[in-house]
Structures are given as structure tokens and as C-alpha cells.
N, C-alpha and C positions, 0 to 999 in steps of 0.2 A: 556665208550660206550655211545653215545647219543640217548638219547631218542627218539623212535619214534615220528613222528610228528604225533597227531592225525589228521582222516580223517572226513572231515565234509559229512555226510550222504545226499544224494541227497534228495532236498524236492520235494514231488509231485505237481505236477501240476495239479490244479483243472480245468476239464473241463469246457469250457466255457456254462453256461446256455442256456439250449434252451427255447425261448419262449413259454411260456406256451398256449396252445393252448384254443380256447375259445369252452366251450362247447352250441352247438346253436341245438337249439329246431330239430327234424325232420321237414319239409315242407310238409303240407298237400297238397295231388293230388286232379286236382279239381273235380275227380267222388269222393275221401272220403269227400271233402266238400259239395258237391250238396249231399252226403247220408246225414250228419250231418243237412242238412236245411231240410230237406226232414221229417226226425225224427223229427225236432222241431214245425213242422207246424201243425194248426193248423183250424179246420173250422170256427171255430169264430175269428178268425184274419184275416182270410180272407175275412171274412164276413165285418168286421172293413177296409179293405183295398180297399174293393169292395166302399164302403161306400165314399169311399177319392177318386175315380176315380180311381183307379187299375184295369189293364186289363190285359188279357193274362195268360201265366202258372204261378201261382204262389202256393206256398208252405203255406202260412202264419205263418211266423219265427216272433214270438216277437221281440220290440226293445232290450229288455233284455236278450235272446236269440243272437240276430247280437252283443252287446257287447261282451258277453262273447267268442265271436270266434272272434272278433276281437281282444282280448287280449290274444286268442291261438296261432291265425297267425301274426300278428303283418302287421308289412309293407311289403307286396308280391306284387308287382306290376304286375308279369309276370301272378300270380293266377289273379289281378283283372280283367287283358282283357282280360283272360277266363271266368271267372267267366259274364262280360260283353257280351259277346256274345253267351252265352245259352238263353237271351233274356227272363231268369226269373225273375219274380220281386225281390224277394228274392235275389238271386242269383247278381242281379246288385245293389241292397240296401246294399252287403258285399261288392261288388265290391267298389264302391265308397267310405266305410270306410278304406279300407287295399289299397288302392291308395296309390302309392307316387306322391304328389305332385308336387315335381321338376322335376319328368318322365315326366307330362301329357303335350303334344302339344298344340298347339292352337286349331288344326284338332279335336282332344278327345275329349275338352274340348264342342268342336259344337256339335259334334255328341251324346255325355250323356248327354245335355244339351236340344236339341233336343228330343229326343228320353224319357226323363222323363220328363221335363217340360210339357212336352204335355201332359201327364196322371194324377200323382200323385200330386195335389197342392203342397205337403209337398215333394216329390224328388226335385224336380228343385229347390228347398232351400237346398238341400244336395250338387247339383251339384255345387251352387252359391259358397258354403263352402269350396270344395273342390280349384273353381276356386281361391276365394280369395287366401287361402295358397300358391297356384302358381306364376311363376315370370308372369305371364298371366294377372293378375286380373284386371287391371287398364285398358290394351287396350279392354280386353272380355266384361266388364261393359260399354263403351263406345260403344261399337259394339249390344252390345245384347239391352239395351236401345233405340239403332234407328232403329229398326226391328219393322217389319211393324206387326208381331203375335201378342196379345196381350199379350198370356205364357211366351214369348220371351222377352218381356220386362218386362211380372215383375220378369223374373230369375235374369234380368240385375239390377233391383231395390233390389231384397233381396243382390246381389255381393257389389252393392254399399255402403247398410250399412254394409255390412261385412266389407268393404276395411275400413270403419270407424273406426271400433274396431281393425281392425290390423295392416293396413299401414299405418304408419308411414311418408312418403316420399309423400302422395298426399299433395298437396297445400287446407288449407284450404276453399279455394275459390272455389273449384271445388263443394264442400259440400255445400255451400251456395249457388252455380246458384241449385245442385240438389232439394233441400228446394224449392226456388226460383219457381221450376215447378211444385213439388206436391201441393203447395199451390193453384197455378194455375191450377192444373186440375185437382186433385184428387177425385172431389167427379162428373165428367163427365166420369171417365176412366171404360174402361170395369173394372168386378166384381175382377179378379183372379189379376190384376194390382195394384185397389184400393188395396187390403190385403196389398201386395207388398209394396207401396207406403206408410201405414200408420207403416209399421213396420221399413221401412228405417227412417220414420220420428223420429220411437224413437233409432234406433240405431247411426243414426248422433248427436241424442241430448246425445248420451252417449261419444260425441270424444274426448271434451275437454270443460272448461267452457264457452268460447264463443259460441260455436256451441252449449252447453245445451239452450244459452241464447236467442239464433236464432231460434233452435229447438220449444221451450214452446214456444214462440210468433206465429212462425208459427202455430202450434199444438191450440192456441187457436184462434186464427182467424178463422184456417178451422173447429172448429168446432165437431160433432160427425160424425163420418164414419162409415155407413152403408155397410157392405158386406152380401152375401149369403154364409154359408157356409153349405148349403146344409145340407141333414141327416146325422151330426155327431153336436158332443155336442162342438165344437169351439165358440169362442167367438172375439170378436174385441176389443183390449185394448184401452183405450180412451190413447193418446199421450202423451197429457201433466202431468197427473199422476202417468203416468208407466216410464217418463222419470226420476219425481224427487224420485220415488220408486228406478232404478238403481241408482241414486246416494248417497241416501243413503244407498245403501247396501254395494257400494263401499268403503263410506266414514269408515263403522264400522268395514271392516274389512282392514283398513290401508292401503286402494291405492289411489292413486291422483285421478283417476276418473274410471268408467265403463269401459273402452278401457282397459286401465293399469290391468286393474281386470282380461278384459279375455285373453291378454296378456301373463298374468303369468299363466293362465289356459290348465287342455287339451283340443287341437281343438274339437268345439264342434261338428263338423262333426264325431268326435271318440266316445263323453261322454253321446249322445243322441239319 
């Protein structure tokens, strides 16, 4: 009698994986964000913001404070031009940190620009930052520079040494006629320009070592630069000191130069 053949048992078929789905923070509405600034405010920061030329509704939210909700909400773009159009100081100081970048227009770019450079000495350095990180930076800094305001150009002067430390792709030459002209006018330009002006001077001497080498000769020709900054406790970095001070901080902690350093770093529009 011949044996049966055994029967090979059917193997399961494993279903095919489904991607795992990523678990992402809730999104904050931007009436629980305006509660959240609201709560954090402050009358003696206010008092300190009044002091920097801040006008209008404002909450007085710590810098340490806007970090910390910016590493709650991270990059919201849709909450920033919310957040920007409540026309709170507060409220447009988050705005500007939780920006995307690659979003922001040229149009935006005028109008935050505009709109804070006018007020806060220390915003239109946020806006410069924000410019710089955009594919914008290079035509806005040529634009805002030949504006007849005098805020307006020195937003264009703080973009300038940002585009120093981050981009890559300007021709060094562009950075040496810039030099070229703070030497030449820096110490006639209206008050809010000169600041402007001597901080690009140390942030192009951070680009590379020619431009350090440009930079310090510039920086000691023109000398000490005088600003007003009014009732609050700033000061004015002398150039040529503060330039070889980034580079040796760069050098200690193993980057080619100052750029490379804040390169590898978080945009300091985020960190500060």
C-alpha cells in the first residue's frame, strides 16, 4: 500500500508593515499663545522694552520666556502671520522666531522689516536674521541698504553681516566694497546705522581669514565709534578686538573660522 505523500502545511503570510506613524506635538491656537505671553509678562520688561524704543500693546514676555515656546511650537509658520498681525510686540518677537524661512516673501520680508526696524533697535536685527536664513537675503540687503530711512539701512547692514556668517555663495568682493564704505562713512551716518555699521564690521571680519585681515585694518583706521544708546546699559564693541576675540573662540573649539562656527550652530534668531 503506498504511503501517503505528506502534505506541506500552508505558511502564513505576514502582513505587510504599515508605517509607523509619527507622533507630532498638538499645535497651539493662537488665542492659547497670546494666553501663554500674556501669563509671562511682565512690568519690568516692559519697562526694559519701553527703554529699547518699544511701542504699542505689549505683554513684556522674557527672552527666555520666547525660547522656551519656541521650542514648544517649533516651526509654525501659519501661527507666525497670526501671531504678526495682532501687532503685539510680544506676539511679533514669537512671530519672527517660529517663522519658516523658506515661506517668507520678499513682500514679508518689507513689511516685518518695516514695521520693527522702525521701533525696536534690537527687532530689525531679528528681522535681518530671519532675512538672512531666506533664499531673499542677498537681493533684501542690497535693497534695504539703498533706502533713503536711516532704520532701513541699518537693518540692511546688520543682513549684511549675517549673509557673512552664513552665505556661502556671495563673492568675496561684495564684502570688501561693503568695508570699503563703513570706513568711509561710518562715523558721519546717523546714530542707529553707525551701531549697524560697526557690528557688520565685526561680523565680515568673522568670514574668512582675508576678510579678518580687511576687516582689523579697516576697524583700526576708523578708529572708536561713538553711538547713543540711549537709557539702557549697551555698549559699543571696539572692532578690531572683538574681531580677534571671535576668532579665537572659533579656533578653541575646532572650526576654521567664526562663520564655520555659527554655521554648525542654532540660528541665532532661535538661541537668543
Amino acid at each position: 500500500m503506498p504511503t501517503p505523500r505528506a502534505t506541506k502545511k500552508p505558511v502564513a503570510k505576514s502582513s505587510p508593515k504599515l508605517p509607523s506613524k509619527k507622533l507630532t506635538k498638538p499645535r497651539l491656537s493662537l488665542s492659547e499663545t497670546m494666553r501663554e505671553l500674556e501669563k509671562a509678562g511682565s512690568a519690568q520688561t516692559r519697562k526694559t522694552y519701553a527703554r529699547h524704543g518699544a511701542k504699542g500693546p505689549m505683554f513684556g514676555v522674557s527672552f527666555a520666556t520666547l525660547k522656551t515656546l519656541v521650542k514648544k511650537i517649533g516651526v509654525d509658520h501659519e501661527l507666525a502671520l497670526e501671531l504678526w498681525n495682532t501687532k503685539n510686540h510680544d506676539a511679533r518677537m514669537l512671530a519672527i522666531k517660529i517663522a519658516d524661512p523658506a515661506r517668507m516673501s520678499p513682500s514679508d520680508l518689507d513689511t516685518w522689516m518695516r514695521a520693527h526696524a522702525a521701533s525696536v533697535r534690537m527687532c530689525g536685527g531679528y528681522v535681518a536674521m530671519l532675512a538672512a536664513e531666506s533664499p531673499h537675503g542677498a537681493a533684501k540687503a542690497r535693497e534695504w541698504l539703498a533706502a533713503t530711512e536711516p532704520r532701513l539701512r541699518a537693518t540692511g547692514w546688520t543682513l549684511s553681516g549675517m549673509l557673512a556668517m552664513l552665505d556661502e555663495t556671495t563673492p568675496d568682493d561684495w564684502f570688501v566694497k561693503r568695508l570699503e564704505k563703513i570706513e568711509k562713512s561710518i562715523h558721519s551716518a546717523p546714530n542707529a546705522e553707525r551701531e549697524a555699521m560697526n557690528q557688520a564690521l565685526i561680523t565680515i571680519g568673522g568670514r574668512n581669514p582675508a576678510l579678518r585681515k580687511a576687516a582689523t585694518a579697516a576697524a583700526k583706521r576708523i578708529g572708536k565709534v561713538e553711538v547713543d544708546h540711549g537709557d539702557t546699559d549697551c555698549k559699543t564693541p571696539d572692532a578690531a578686538p572683538y574681531i580677534e576675540k571671535m576668532w579665537a573662540h572659533a579656533a578653541a573649539k575646532k572650526f576654521a573660522s567664526p562663520a564655520a562656527q555659527e554655521r554648525a550652530r542654532e540660528p541665532m534668531r532661535t538661541r537668543c
